[in-house]
KENUVEX-751608 format. One record per residue: x, z, y of N, C-alpha, C in turn. Coordinates in pm, whole numbers, plus 50000, padded with zeros to 5 digits. Example, Ala and Ser with C-alpha at 12.3 -4.5 7.8 and 13.67 -1.06 7.14 Angstrom:
513195078049431512305078049550513205078049670/512855070849775513675071449894512905078750003/
***
This chain:
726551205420729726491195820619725841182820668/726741171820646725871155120661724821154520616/723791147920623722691144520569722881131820482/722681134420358722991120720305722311108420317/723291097220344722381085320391722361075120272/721051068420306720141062320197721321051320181/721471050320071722021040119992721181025819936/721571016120069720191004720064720820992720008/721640994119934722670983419825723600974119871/724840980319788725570970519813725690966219643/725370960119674725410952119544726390947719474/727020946619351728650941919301728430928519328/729930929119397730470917219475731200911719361/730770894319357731740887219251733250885019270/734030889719190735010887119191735680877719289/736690875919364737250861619455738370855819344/737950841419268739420840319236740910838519274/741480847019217742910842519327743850844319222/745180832619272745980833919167746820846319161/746460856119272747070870519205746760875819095/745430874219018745240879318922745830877118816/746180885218752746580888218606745690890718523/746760888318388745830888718290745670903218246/746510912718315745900929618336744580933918402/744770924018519743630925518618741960922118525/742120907518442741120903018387740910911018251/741720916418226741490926918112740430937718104/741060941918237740690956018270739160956318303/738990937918395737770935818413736750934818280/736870927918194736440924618084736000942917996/737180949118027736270963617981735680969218052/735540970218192734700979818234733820975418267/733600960318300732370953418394730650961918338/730800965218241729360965518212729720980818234/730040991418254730111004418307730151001618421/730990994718498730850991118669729390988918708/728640978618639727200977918655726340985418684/726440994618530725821005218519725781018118620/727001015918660726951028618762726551023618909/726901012618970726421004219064724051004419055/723921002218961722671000218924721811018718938/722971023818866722281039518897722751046219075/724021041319143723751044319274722381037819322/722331025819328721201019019361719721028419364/719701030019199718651037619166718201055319246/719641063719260719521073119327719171074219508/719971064819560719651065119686720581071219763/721351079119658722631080619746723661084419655/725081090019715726041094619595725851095519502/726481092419364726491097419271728031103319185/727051113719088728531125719006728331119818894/729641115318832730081109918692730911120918615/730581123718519731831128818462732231123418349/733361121518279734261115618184735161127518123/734941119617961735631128817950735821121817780/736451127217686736881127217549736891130217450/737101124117320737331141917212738141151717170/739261137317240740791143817191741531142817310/742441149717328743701150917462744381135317430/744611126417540745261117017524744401107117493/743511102717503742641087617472742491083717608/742841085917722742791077317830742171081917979/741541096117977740451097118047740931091918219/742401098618191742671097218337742651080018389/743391077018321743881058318338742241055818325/741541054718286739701048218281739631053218410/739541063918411738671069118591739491060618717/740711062518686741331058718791741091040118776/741131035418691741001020318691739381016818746/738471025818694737011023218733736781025518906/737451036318928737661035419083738131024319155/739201019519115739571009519197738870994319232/738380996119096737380979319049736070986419148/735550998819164733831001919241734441000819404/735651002019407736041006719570736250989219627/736660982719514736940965519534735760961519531/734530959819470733520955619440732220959819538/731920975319558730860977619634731610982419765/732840986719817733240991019958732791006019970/732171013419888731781025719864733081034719886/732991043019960733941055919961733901059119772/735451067119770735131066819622736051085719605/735591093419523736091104919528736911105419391/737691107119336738611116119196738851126519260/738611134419102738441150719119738651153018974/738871164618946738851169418792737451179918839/737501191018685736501202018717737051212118783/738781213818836738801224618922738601221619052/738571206419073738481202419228737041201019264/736201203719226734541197419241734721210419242/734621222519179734371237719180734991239019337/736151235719380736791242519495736201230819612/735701220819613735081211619699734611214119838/733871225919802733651234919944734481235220051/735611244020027736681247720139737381232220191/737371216920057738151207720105738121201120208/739201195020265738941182520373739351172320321/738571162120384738461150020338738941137520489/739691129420425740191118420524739371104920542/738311103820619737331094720608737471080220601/738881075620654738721061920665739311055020498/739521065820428740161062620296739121061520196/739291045120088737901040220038738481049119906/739541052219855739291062419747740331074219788/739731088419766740671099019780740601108819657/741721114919651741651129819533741181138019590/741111150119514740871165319494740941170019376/742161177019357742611183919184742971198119219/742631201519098743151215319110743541221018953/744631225618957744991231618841744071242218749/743051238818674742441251318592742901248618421/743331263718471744281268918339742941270118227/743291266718099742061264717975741501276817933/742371289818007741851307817983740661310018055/740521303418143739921306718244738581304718231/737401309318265736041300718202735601294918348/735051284918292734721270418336733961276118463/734411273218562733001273518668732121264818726/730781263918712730011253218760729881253918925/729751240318974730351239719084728871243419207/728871248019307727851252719383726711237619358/725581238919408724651230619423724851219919546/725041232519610725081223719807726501219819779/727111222419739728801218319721728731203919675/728041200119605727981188419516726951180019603/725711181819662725291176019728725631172619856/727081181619927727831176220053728491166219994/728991168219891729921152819798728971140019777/727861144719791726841130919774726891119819894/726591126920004726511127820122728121121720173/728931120220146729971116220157730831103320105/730471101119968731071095319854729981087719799/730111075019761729471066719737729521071519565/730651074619527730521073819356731921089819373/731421100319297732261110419214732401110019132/734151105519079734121107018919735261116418898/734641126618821735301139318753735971136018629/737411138118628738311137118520737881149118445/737251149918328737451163218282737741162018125/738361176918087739571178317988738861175817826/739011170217755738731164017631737811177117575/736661171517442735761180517401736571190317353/737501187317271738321197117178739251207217277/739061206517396740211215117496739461224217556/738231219017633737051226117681735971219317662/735351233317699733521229717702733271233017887/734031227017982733781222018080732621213318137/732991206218054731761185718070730551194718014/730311208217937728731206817897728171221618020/729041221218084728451229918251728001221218336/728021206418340727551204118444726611192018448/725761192218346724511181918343723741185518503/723351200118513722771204618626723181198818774/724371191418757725001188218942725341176818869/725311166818774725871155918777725121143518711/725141131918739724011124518701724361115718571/725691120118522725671116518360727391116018328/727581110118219728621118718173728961103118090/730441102118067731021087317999731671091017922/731561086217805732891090617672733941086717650/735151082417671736251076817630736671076117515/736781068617426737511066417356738531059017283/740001061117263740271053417249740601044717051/740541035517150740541023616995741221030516904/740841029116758741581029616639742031048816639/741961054116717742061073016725740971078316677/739561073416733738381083016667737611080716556/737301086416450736431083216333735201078716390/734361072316341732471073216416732141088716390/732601093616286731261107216237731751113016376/733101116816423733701119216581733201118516697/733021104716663732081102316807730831103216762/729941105316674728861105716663728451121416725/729391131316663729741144416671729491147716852/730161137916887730681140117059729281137117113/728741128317048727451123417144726511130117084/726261138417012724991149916973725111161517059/726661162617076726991176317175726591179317290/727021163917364726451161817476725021167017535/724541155017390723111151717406722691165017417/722661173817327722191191417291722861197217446/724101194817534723591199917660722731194317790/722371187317758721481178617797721961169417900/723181166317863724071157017965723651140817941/723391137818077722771123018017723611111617994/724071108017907725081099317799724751087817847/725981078517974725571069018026726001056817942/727171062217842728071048717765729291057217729/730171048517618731421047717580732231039217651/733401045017717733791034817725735531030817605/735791021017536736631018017495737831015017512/738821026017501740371023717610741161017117494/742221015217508743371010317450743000998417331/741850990617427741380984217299742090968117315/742710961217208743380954017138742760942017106/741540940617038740370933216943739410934717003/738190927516922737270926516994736080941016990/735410940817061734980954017025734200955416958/734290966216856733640968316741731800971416741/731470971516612729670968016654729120982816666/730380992416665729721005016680729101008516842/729861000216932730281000117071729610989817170/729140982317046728060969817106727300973317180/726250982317140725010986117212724890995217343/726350995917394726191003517488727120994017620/726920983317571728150976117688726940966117711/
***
């Protein structure tokens, strides 16, 4: 196993303007920048890798498209190796190989919803530290599994998705007591498919 090395900052890099950008590109920026921060600010803070997990209340609000867009903006911004994984690929992490010169790579694995959830080894997760500048775990909406509340113990916090105009508040209020009660540390919402400006329920966490 690597020894994980100290993470002595790279700090988010400002944007370069260029007329490649789109107004997808500036979109996308405009929602995540303050989650990009946040997680930039908590590598900082740890000293080395860090495990994200994401996740939902309902099947279909976005989880995958968020992870995968937040990857690409941390892999553009800090140069950090970057890992996607769901919860069957972090469980099987052990046996994987990994292609080093690549700034973001997968690891998925099919786990069927019969199956009960397995939390992923200790040292398993801390060779992923040691490797990966940022792990973010796709995992399957509250209402599908109780996956996301196995792994406060190996992961350094957990992101909500939701998307615009789909969830009630009492919903998400619901989602973030659940959490909270497994003692997963609730880094933010983030707001997908959002249209308008964002609402004042959503203020305080951006």
């Amino acid at each position: 196993m690597n020894r994980p090395q100290r993470f002595t900052g790279a700090r988010l890099r400002a944007p370069i303007p260029s007329p490649a950008f789109t107004r997808a590109h500036h979109y996308l920026t405009d929602c995540y920048l303050p989650m990009i921060h946040k997680l930039v600010d908590l590598r900082r803070e740890q000293g080395t890798g860090i495990v994200i997990a994401f996740t939902s209340i309902s099947r279909g609000e976005g989880v995958s498209y968020v992870v995968d867009s937040l990857a690409w903006h941390l892999a553009q911004h800090t140069g950090d190796s970057i890992l996607l994984t769901n919860f069957g690929g972090l469980a099987s992490a052990a046996t994987a190989e990994f292609w080093e010169p690549q700034s973001i790579q997968r690891l998925t694995q099919h786990h069927p919803r019969s199956q009960r959830a397995q939390q992923p080894a200790w040292e398993t997760v801390q060779d992923l530290r040691s490797r990966f500048g940022f792990v973010l775990v796709d995992c399957p909406a509250l209402r599908e599994s109780a996956g996301v509340l196995s792994l406060p113990q190996v992961s350094d916090g957990v992101v909500l998705v939701v998307a615009a105009g789909e969830a009630k508040p009492e919903e998400i209020g619901f989602a973030q007591k659940t959490l909270e009660a497994a003692s997963s540390n609730l880094l933010g919402l983030v707001l997908n498919k959002r249209t308008n400006p964002i609402p004042r329920l959503f203020s305080k966490f951006v």
